[in-house]
NUPAKE-474563 format. One line per 4 residues: number of its first residue (from 1); for each residue x, y, z of C-alpha. Coordinates in nm, 3 decimals, padded with zeros to 5 digits. Each point is the difference from the previous one (the first is absolute). Layout:
// NUPAKE-474563
NUM = X Y Z | ...
This chain:
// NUPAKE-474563
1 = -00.990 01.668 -01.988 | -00.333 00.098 -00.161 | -00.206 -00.282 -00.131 | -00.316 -00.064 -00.146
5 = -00.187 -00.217 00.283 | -00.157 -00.154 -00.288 | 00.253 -00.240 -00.087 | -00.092 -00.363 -00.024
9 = 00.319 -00.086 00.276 | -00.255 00.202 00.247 | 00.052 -00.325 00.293 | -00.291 -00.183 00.006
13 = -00.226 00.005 00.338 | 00.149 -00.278 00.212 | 00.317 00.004 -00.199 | 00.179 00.066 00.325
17 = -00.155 00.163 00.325 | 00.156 00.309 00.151 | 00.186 -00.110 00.331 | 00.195 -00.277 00.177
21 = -00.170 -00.271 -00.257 | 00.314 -00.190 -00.066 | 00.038 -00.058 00.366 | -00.286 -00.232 00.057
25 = -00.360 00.223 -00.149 | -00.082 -00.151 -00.293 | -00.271 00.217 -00.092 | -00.016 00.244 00.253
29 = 00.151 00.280 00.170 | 00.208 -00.042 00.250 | -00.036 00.325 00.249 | 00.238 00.223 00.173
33 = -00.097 00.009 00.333 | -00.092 00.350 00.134 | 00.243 00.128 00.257 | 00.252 -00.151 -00.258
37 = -00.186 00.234 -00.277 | 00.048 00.298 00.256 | 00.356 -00.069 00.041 | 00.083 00.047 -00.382
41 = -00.201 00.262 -00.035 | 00.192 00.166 00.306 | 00.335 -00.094 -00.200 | -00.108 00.208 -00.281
45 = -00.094 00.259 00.177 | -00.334 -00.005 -00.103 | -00.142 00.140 00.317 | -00.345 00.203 00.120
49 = 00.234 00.261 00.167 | 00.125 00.159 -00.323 | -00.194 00.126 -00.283 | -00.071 -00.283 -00.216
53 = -00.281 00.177 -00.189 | 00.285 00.146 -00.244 | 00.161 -00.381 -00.028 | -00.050 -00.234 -00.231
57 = -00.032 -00.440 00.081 | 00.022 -00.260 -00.225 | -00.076 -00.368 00.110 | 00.112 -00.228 -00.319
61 = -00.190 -00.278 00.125 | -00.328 00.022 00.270 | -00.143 -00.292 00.059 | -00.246 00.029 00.236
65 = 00.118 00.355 00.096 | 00.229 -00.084 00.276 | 00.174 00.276 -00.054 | -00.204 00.241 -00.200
69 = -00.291 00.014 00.300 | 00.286 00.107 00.212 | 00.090 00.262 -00.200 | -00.253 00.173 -00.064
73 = -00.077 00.006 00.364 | 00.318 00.156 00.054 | -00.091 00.232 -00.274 | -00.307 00.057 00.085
77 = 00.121 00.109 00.364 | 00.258 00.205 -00.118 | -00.237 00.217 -00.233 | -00.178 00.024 00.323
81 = 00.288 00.215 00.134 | 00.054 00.226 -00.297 | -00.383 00.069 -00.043 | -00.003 -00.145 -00.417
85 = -00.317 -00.181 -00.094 | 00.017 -00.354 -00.108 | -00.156 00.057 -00.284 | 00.376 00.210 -00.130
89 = 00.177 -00.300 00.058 | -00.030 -00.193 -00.329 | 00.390 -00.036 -00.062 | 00.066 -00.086 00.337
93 = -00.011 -00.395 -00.071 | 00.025 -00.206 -00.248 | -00.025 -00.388 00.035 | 00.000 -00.341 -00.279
97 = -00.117 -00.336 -00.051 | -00.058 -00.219 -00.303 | -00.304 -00.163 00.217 | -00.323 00.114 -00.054
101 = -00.141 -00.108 00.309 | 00.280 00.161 00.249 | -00.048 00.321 -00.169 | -00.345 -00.040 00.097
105 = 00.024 -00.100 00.373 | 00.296 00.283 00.078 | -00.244 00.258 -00.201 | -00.216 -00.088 00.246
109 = 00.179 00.019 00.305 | 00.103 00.321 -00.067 | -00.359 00.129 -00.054 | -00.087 -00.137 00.313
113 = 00.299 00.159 00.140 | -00.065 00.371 -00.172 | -00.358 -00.039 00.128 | 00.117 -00.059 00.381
117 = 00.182 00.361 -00.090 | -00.324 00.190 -00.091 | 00.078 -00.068 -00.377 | -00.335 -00.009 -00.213
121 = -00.070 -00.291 -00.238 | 00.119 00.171 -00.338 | 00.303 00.171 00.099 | 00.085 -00.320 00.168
125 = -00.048 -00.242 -00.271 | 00.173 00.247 -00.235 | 00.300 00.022 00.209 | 00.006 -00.403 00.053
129 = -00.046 -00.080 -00.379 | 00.274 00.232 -00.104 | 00.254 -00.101 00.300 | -00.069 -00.378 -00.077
133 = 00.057 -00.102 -00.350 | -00.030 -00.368 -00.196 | 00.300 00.004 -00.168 | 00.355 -00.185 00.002
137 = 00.244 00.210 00.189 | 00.294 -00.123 -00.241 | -00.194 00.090 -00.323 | -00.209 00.317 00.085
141 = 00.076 00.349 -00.100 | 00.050 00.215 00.322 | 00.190 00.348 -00.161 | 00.061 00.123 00.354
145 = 00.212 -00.070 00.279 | -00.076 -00.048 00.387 | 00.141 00.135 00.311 | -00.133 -00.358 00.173
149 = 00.017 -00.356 -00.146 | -00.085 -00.290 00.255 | -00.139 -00.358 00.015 | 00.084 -00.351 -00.059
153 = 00.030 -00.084 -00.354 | -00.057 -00.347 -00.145 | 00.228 -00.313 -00.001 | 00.016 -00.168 -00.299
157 = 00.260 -00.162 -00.195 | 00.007 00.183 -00.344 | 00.032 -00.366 -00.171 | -00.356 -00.102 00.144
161 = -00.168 00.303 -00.269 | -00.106 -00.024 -00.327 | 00.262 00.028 -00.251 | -00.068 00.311 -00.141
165 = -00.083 00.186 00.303 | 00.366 -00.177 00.141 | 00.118 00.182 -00.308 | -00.119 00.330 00.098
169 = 00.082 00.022 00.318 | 00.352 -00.074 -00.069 | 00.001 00.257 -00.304 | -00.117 00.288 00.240
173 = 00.212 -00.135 00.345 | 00.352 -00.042 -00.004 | -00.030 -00.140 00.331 | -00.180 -00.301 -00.158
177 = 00.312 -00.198 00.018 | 00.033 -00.391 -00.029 | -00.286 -00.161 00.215 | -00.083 00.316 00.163
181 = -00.294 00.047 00.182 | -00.278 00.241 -00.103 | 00.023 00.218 00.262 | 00.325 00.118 -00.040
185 = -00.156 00.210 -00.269 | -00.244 00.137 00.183 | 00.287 00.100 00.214 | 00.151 00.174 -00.334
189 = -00.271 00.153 -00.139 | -00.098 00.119 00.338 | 00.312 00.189 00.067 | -00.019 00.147 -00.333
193 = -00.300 00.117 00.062 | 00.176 00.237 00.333 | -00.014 00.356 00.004 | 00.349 00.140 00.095
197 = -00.032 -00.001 00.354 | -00.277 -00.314 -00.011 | 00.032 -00.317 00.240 | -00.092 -00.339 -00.118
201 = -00.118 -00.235 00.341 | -00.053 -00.360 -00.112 | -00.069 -00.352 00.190 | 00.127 -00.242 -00.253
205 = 00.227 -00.354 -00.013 | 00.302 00.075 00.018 | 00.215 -00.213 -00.187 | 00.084 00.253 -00.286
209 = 00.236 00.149 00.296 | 00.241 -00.281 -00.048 | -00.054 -00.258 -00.294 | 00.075 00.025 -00.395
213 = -00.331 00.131 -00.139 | 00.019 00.311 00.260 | 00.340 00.101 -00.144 | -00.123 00.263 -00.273
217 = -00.250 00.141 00.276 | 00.282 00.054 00.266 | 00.209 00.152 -00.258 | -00.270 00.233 -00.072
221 = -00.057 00.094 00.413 | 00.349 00.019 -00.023 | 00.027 00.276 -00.257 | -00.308 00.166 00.052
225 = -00.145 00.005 00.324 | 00.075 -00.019 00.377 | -00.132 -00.285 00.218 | -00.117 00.179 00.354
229 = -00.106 -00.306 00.180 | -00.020 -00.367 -00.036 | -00.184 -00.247 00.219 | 00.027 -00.395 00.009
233 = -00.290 -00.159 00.059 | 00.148 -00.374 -00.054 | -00.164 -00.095 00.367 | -00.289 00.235 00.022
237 = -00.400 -00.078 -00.136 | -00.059 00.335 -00.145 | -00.304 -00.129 -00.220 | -00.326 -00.109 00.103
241 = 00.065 -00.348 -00.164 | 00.207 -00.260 00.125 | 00.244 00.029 -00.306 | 00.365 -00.031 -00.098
245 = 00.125 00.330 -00.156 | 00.324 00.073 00.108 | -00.112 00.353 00.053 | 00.203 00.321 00.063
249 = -00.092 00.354 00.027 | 00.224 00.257 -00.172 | -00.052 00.371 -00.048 | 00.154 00.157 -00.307
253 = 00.063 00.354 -00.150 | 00.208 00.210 -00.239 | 00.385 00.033 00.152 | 00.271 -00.205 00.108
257 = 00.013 -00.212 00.286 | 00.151 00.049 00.314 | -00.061 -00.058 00.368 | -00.251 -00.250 -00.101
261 = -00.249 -00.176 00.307 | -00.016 -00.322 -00.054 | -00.275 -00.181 00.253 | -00.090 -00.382 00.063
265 = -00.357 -00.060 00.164 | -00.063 -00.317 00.212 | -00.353 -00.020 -00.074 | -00.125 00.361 -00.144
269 = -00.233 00.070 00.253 | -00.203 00.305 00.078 | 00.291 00.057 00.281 | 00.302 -00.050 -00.203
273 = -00.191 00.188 -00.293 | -00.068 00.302 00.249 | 00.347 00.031 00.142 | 00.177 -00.027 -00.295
277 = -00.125 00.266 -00.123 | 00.083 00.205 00.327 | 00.356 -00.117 -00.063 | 00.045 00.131 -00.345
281 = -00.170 00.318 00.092 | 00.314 00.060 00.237 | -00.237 -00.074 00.330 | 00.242 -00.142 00.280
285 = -00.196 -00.315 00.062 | 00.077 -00.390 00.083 | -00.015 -00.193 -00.268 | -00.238 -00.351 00.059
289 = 00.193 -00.301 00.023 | 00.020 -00.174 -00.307 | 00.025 00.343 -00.172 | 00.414 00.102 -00.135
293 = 00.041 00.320 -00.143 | 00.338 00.064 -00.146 | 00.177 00.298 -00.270 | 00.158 -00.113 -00.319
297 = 00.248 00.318 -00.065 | 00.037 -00.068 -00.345 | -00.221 -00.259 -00.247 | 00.066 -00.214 -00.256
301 = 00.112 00.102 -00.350 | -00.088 -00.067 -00.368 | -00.216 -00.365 00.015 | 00.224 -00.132 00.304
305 = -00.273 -00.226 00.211 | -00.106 00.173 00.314 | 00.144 -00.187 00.317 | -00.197 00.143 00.296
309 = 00.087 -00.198 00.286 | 00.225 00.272 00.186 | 00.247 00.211 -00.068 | 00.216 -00.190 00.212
313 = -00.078 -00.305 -00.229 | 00.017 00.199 -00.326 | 00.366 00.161 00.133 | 00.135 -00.415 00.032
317 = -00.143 -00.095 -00.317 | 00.192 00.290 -00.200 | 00.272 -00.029 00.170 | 00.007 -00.404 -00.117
321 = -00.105 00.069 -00.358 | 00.333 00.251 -00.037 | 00.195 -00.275 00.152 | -00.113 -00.302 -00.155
325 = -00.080 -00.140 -00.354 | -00.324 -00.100 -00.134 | -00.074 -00.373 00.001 | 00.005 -00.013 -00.343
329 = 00.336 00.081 -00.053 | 00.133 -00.378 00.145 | -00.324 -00.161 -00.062 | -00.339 -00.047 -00.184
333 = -00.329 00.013 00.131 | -00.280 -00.148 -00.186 | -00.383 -00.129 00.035 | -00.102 -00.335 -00.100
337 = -00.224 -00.126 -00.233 | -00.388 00.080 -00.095 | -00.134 -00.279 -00.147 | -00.364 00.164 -00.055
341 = -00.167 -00.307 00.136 | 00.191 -00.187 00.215 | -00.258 -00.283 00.033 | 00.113 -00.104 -00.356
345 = 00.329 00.123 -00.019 | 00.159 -00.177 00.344 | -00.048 -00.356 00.013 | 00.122 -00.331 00.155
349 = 00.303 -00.182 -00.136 | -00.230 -00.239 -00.106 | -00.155 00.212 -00.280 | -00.042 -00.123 -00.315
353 = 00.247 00.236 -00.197 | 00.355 -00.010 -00.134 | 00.309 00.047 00.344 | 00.156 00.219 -00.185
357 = -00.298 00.222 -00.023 | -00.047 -00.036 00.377 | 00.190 00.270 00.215 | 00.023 -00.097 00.435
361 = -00.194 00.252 00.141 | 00.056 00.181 00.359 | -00.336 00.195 00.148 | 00.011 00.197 00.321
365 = -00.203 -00.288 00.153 | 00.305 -00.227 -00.069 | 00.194 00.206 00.246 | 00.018 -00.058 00.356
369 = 00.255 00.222 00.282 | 00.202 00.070 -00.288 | 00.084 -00.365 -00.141 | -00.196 -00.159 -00.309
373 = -00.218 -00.266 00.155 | -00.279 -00.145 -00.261 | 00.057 00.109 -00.353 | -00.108 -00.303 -00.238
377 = -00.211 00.215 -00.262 | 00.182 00.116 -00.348 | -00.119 00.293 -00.255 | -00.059 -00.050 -00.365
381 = 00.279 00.175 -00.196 | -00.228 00.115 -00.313 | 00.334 00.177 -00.138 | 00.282 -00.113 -00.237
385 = 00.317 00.036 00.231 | 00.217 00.128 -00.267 | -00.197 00.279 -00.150 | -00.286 00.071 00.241
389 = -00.290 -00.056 -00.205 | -00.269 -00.195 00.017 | 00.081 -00.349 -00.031 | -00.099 -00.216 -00.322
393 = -00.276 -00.221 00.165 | 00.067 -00.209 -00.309 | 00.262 -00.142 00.184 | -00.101 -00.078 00.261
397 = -00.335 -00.192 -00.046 | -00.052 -00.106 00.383 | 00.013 00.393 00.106 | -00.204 00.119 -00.327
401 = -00.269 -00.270 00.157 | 00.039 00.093 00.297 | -00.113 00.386 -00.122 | -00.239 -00.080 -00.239
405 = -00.226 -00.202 00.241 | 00.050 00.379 00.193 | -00.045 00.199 -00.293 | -00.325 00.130 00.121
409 = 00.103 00.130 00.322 | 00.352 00.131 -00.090 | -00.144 00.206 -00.306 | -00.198 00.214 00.272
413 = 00.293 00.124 00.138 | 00.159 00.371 -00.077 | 00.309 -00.106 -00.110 | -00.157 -00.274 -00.254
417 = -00.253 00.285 -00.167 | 00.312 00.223 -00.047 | 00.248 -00.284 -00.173 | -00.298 -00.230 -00.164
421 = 00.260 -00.184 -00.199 | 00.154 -00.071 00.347 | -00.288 -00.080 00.216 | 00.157 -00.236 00.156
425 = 00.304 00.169 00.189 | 00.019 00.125 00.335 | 00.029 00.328 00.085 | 00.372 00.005 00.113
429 = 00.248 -00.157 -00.163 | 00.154 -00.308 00.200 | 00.380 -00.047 -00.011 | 00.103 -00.331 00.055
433 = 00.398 00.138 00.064 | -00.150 00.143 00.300 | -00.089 -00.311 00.185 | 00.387 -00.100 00.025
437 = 00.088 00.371 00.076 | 00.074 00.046 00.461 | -00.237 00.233 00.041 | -00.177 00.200 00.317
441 = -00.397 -00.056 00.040 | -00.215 00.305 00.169 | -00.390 -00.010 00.035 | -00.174 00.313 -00.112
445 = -00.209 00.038 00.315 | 00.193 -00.039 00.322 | 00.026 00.174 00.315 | 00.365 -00.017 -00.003
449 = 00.222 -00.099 -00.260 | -00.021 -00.410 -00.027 | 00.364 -00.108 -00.247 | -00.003 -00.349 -00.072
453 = 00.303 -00.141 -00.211 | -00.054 -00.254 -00.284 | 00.305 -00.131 -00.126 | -00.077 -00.064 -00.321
457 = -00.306 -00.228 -00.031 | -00.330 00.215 -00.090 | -00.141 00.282 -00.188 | -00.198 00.275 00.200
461 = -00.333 00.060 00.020 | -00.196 00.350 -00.105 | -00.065 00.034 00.389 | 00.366 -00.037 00.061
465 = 00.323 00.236 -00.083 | 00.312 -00.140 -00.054 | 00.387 00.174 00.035 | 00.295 -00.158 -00.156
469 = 00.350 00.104 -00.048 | 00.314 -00.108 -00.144 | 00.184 00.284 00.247 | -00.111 -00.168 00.334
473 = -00.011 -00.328 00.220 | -00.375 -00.001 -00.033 | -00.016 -00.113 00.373 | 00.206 00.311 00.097
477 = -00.255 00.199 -00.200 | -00.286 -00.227 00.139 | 00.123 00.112 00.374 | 00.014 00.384 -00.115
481 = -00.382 -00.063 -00.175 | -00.093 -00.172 00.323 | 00.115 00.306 00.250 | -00.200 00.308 00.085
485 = 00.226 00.239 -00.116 | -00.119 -00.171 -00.361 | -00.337 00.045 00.141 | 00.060 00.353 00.111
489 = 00.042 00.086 -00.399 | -00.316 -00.190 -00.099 | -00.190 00.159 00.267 | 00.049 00.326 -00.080
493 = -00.132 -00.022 -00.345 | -00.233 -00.323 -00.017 | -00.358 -00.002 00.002 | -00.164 -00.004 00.381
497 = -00.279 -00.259 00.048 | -00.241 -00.071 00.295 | 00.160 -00.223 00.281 | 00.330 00.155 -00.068
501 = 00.078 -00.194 -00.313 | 00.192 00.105 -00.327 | 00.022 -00.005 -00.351 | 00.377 -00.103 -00.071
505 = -00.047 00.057 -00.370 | 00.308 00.022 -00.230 | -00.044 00.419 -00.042 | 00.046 -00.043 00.394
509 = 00.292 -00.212 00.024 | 00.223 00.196 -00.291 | -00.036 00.227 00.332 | 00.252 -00.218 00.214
513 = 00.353 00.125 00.013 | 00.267 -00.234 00.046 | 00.362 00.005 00.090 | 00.254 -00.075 -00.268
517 = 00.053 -00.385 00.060 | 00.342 00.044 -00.041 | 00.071 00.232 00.247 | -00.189 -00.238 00.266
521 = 00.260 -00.125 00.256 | 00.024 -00.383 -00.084 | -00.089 -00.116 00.372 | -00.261 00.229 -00.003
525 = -00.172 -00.131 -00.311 | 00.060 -00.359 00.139 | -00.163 00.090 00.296 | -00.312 00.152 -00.178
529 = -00.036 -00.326 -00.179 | 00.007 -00.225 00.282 | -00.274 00.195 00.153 | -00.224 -00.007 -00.316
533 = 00.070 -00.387 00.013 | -00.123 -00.043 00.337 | -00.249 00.298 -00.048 | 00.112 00.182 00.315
537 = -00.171 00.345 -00.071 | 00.148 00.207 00.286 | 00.342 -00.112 -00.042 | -00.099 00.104 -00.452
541 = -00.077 00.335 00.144 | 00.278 00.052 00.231 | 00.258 -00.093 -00.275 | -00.226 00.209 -00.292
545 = 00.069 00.334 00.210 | 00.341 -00.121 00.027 | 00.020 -00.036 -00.399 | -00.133 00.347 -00.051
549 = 00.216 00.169 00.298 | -00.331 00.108 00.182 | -00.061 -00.037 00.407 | -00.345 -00.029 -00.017
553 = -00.316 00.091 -00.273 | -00.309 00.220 00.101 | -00.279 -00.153 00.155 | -00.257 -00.142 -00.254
557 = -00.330 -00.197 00.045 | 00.024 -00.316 -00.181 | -00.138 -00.334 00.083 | 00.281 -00.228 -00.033
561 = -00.130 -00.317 -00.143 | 00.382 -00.145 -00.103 | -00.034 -00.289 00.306
């Protein structure tokens, strides 16, 4: 990975910051706070009562120096112990950032700190510059490896970066995958960057544990290295912002996993911090309330999505996904469509344009405790419905005036840059045979899984997925869809949000297993219809665990919002 740190895709000062940006900072730092610093440091056994004089840290990301400061104290102390001068420790550290300015600020703190330890002004200004260096972790040319590597690397989509830097990025990082976020190669390059027996310790979002774009980086834990703790930190505030992260601590090293902590914190506080780390030290102490500890014996293979709930959940969910097909093998599952501007594309019956170009719409505002109350609006169909290009405006003259007055606006848009001699489409294709088709309606955020059943009268919505099947009595399947035990699958897997809600995307509903409608007992199907009819949710989940041959599911916190 050598490089020339000359390159012109060097990232540009303000490109990104370092830290939980994403989450809420626009341009700022968002800081770890302290005791939550000293409890990843702890995890990676970076500690003031060994000898970390003969160590070596890297921090791929400073900041301010939340962590670096830290360090070095606990460097600093431990070179205390052994009797080595400060001024021998030039390889101890090593710490980036493309920013100019917190280079500056964390050389400084460390000066100030080195000078508090009886450090004079040279050796201490020599030791900061070379520790703390202005250059992009992801490009730079390091040629050694590190016993240490904490800190909480940027969040970033990859897509929001220049195209050639996007490029580069994904040339170096296999982990780079679809819509991936940039710090799941900072995770990568990190662990590469391991001695044999080294211990990576980051704070970071943690959705690359369970979604599509983290699949090549859990293949590569997988393979490579061992995970020795993780921590959920869904409900804690472990930054000094008010931001939403999604954070999770997670400690990782050469080996394979086994006997594998996994923690949730109520809050992260300095308590839960400090006896947490008593726990995993082996100390026989009470957990705080709030706090669950529990052993995974085995982990998760290959790119398989991390479920960490509990084992006892984990055991029920394997034990349905041997049993049960995927939903996909009696039905579809599908998103609506993306118009790219919806304030031209969706309009009022009364538009001036062609009917046949106009396609009834259903929203997720349209939908009310599960029935279709208010939808009145229609999307454009800019596609031919026989070969699925762009129409011929030519004819249809009411639509093509309809654009052209629009032109303006709808040539801003991505999609109308990349097809210029089809500026006028949307982004998704609209299919007119779907509006006819009986077909299931979910909203992507929920706290529980919300089925309505359109009979045949709309097409979806982008913020809307849709199941149909030619295998099932779609209000059978619309009582299954309706029941926890479909929840219990979605769960597992989805994307966690504040308040308790979910993202019931379709890469999270391919997870639902069903039973082979076949093989359902007639009365019992008939009975799971009626109750999606009348929307009776107990009875759906009494005669869903009846359906799947289950007594009863592991507890999980939802917030059930199906009423």
């Amino acid at each position: 990975m050598q490089t020339n740190l000359s390159l012109p895709l060097q990232m540009p000062k303000h490109a990104y910051e370092y830290g939980a940006r994403a989450s809420g900072e626009a341009h700022g730092v968002v800081l770890t706070k302290p005791h939550v610093v000293e409890l990843i440091l702890d995890l990676a056994g970076y500690t003031s009562d060994r000898d970390l004089t003969g160590t070596s840290l890297l921090e791929p990301s400073c900041g301010h120096g939340a962590f670096v400061v830290p360090a070095v104290k606990r460097l600093l102390e431990a070179a205390k112990h052994t009797g080595r001068a400060p001024s021998a420790l030039a390889n101890a550290i090593l710490a980036f950032d493309i920013d100019r300015e917190h280079v500056v600020r964390t050389r400084k703190a460390v000066v100030d700190l080195l000078a508090d330890h009886r450090v004079g002004q040279a050796v201490a200004e020599r030791l900061a510059e070379g520790w703390v260096r202005e250059h992009d972790f992801l490009l730079a040319a390091i040629g050694r490896t590190f016993d240490f590597v904490v800190g909480n690397p940027p969040y970033i989509r990859i897509e929001q970066l220049a195209g050639a830097l996007q490029s580069e990025y994904r040339r170096r990082y296999r982990s780079l995958y679809d819509r991936a976020d940039l710090y799941v190669a900072f995770i990568e390059r990190g662990l590469s960057l391991l001695s044999s027996d080294g211990v990576l310790s980051f704070i970071c979002a943690d959705r690359w544990v369970s979604n599509k774009y983290g699949a090549p980086l859990r293949e590569l834990v997988s393979a490579k290295y061992q995970v020795r703790c993780y921590i959920d930190l869904h409900k804690a505030s472990p930054f000094e912002s008010d931001v939403i992260a999604y954070p999770s601590i997670f400690v990782l090293s050469p080996g394979k996993s086994e006997n594998v902590p996994v923690v949730t914190l109520e809050a992260a506080s300095a308590t839960e911090c400090g006896a947490l780390t008593e726990a995993l030290a082996g100390k026989a102490i009470r957990l705080p309330a709030g706090v669950s500890l529990a052993t995974y014996k085995c982990w998760f293979e290959g790119d398989e999505p991390w479920v960490l709930s509990s084992p006892a959940h984990l055991d029920t969910l394997r034990f349905l996904e041997a049993k049960f097909a995927p939903i996909e093998a009696t039905a579809h599952v599908g998103i609506g469509v993306a118009t790219g501007m919806d304030k031209l594309y969706i309009v009022g019956g009364d538009a001036e344009i062609e009917a046949d170009r106009l396609v009834p719409l259903v929203m997720r505002d349209d939908i009310e405790k599960g029935r279709i109350r208010t939808a009145s609006r229609f999307v454009i169909n800019t596609f031919d419905d026989d070969d699925g290009r762009a129409v011929d405006l030519d004819r249809f003259p009411k639509l093509r005036k309809y654009l052209t007055a629009r032109a303006n606006e709808i040539k801003k848009r991505h999609v109308a840059q990349k097809n210029p001699s089809a500026w006028f489409r949307t982004i998704d294709r609209v299919y007119p045979k779907l509006v006819s088709t009986p077909k299931l309606l979910i909203p992507d955020i929920a706290g529980s899984n919300e089925v309505a059943f359109d009979e045949g009268h709309f097409h979806p919505h982008h913020n809307l997925y849709f199941v149909t099947s030619s295998q099932w009595d779609m209000e059978v399947l619309g009582g299954l869809l309706s029941s926890k035990m479909a929840l219990f699958f979605v769960w597992s897997y989805a994307v966690k949000m504040r308040g308790g809600y979910l993202r019931f995307q379709a890469q999270y509903l391919r997870r639902i297993r069903l039973p082979d409608p076949i093989a359902l007992p007639p009365k019992l199907a008939k009975n799971i219809k009626t109750a999606f009819q009348t929307r009776s949710f107990a009875r759906l989940d009494e005669l869903a665990l009846e359906a799947y041959g289950l007594r009863e599911l592991p507890l999980f916190d939802f917030v059930d919002t199906r009423a």
